[in-house]
C-alpha positions in Angstrom: 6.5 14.1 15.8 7.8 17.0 13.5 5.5 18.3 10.8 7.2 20.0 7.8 5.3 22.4 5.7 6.3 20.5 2.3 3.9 23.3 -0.1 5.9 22.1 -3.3 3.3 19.3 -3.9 0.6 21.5 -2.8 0.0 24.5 -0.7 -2.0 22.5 1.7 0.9 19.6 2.3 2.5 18.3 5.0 5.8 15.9 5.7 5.9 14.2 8.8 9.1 13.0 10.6 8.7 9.9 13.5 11.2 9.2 14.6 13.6 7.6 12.2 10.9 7.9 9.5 9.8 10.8 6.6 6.4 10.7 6.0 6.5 12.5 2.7 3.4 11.8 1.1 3.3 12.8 -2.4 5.8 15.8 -1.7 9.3 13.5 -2.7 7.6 11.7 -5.6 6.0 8.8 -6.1 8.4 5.8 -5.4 7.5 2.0 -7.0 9.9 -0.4 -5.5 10.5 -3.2 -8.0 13.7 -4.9 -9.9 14.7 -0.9 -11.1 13.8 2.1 -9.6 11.3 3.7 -10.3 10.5 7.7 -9.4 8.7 10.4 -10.2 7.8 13.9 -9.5 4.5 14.5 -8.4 4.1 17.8 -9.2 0.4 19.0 -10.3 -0.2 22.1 -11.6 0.2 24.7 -9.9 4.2 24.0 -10.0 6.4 26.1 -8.7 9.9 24.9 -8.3 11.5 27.2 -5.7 8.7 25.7 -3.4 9.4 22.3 -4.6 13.0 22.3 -4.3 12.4 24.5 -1.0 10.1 21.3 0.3 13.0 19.2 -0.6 15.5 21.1 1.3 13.3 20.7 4.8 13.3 16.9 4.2 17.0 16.9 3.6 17.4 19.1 6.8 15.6 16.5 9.0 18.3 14.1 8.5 19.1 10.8 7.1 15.8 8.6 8.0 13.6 5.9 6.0 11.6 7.8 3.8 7.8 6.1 3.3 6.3 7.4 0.1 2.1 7.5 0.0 2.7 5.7 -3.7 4.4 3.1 -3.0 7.0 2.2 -0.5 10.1 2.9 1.8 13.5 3.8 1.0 16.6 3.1 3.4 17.8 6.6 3.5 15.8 9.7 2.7 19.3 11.7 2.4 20.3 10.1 -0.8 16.7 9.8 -3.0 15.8 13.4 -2.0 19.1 13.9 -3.0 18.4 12.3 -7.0 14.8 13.6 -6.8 16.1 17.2 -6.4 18.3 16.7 -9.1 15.5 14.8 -11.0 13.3 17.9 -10.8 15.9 19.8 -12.6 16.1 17.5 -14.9 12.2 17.6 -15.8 12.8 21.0 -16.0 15.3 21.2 -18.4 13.7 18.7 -20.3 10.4 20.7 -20.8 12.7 23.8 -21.3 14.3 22.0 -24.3 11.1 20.9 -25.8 9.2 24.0 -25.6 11.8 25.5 -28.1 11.0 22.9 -30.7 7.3 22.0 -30.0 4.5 23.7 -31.5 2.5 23.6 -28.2 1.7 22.3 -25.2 0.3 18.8 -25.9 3.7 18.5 -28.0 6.3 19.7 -25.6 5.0 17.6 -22.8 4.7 14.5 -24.9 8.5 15.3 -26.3 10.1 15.6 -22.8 8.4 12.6 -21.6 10.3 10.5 -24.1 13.1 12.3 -23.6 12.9 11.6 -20.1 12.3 8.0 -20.6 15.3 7.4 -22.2 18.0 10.3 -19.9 16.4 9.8 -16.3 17.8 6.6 -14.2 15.1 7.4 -12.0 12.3 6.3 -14.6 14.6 3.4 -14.8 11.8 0.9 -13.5 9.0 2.5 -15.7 9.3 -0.3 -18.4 9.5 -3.2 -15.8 5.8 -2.0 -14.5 2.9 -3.5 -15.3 0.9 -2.4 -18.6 -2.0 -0.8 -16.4 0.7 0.6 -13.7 2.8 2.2 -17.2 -0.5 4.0 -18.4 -1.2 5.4 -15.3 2.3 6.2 -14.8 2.4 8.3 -18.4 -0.8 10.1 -17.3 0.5 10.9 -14.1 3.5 12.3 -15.5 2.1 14.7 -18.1 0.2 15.8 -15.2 3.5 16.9 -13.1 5.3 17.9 -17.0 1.7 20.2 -17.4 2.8 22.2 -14.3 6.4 22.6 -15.5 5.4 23.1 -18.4 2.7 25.6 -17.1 5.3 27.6 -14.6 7.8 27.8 -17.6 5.3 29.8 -19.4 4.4 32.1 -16.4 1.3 30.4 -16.7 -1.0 29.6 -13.2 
């Protein structure tokens, strides 16, 4: 067993590579298989994407394996969604950049780049596809990670 430091989820958090598995936790997303795909950053305040992306490089470094996600299931090759989820992240980023410049505050920004998102990001593809409890949860969840962008953008612990 390896054990990556993955701190981009949290200080405290750990990846874990088995053989031809990544263990990743909540440090690549959180994955929903279903008819689309479906993933997310989980990324709580306190964000902070050099240790995020930094998290992601480790996992890529480990090689190509089957990635098992703590929410909710395994993907064929880690290599290629850590891949999109790295370039996901900067795509939450930029998205929360763009909507600070137009939003009156916090509350606004966040709820602008999360239908922004909804409609740009391939990885939220599956969102609409989820069940109504599973969506809410989802949108909560997701203000949660946009928060700590949102949060990091502004300098802001």
């Amino acid at each position: 067993m390896e054990i990556l430091p993955t701190p981009g989820h949290a200080p405290h958090h750990q990846s874990y590579v088995i053989g031809d598995y990544l263990f990743t936790g909540d440090s690549a997303g959180v994955f929903i298989e279903g008819e689309k795909l479906y993933l997310r950053p989980s990324t709580p305040p306190k964000f902070v994407k050099e240790l995020y992306v930094d998290s992601l490089e480790k996992m890529l470094r480990s090689g190509r394996k089957k990635v098992c996600f703590a929410h909710f299931g395994m993907y064929d090759n880690s290599r290629e969604i850590i891949r999109k989820h790295r370039n996901q992240i900067e795509l939450w980023v930029e998205a929360v950049r763009d909507a600070m410049e137009t939003a009156g505050g916090m509350e606004e920004a966040v709820d602008a780049a999360w239908r922004e998102l909804l409609e740009v990001d391939d990885l939220l593809s599956g969102y609409f596809s989820l069940e109504k409890d599973v969506q809410e949860m989802e949108r909560r969840n997701a203000r949660t990670s946009l928060i700590g962008i949102y949060r990091y953008l502004r300098g802001v612990s």
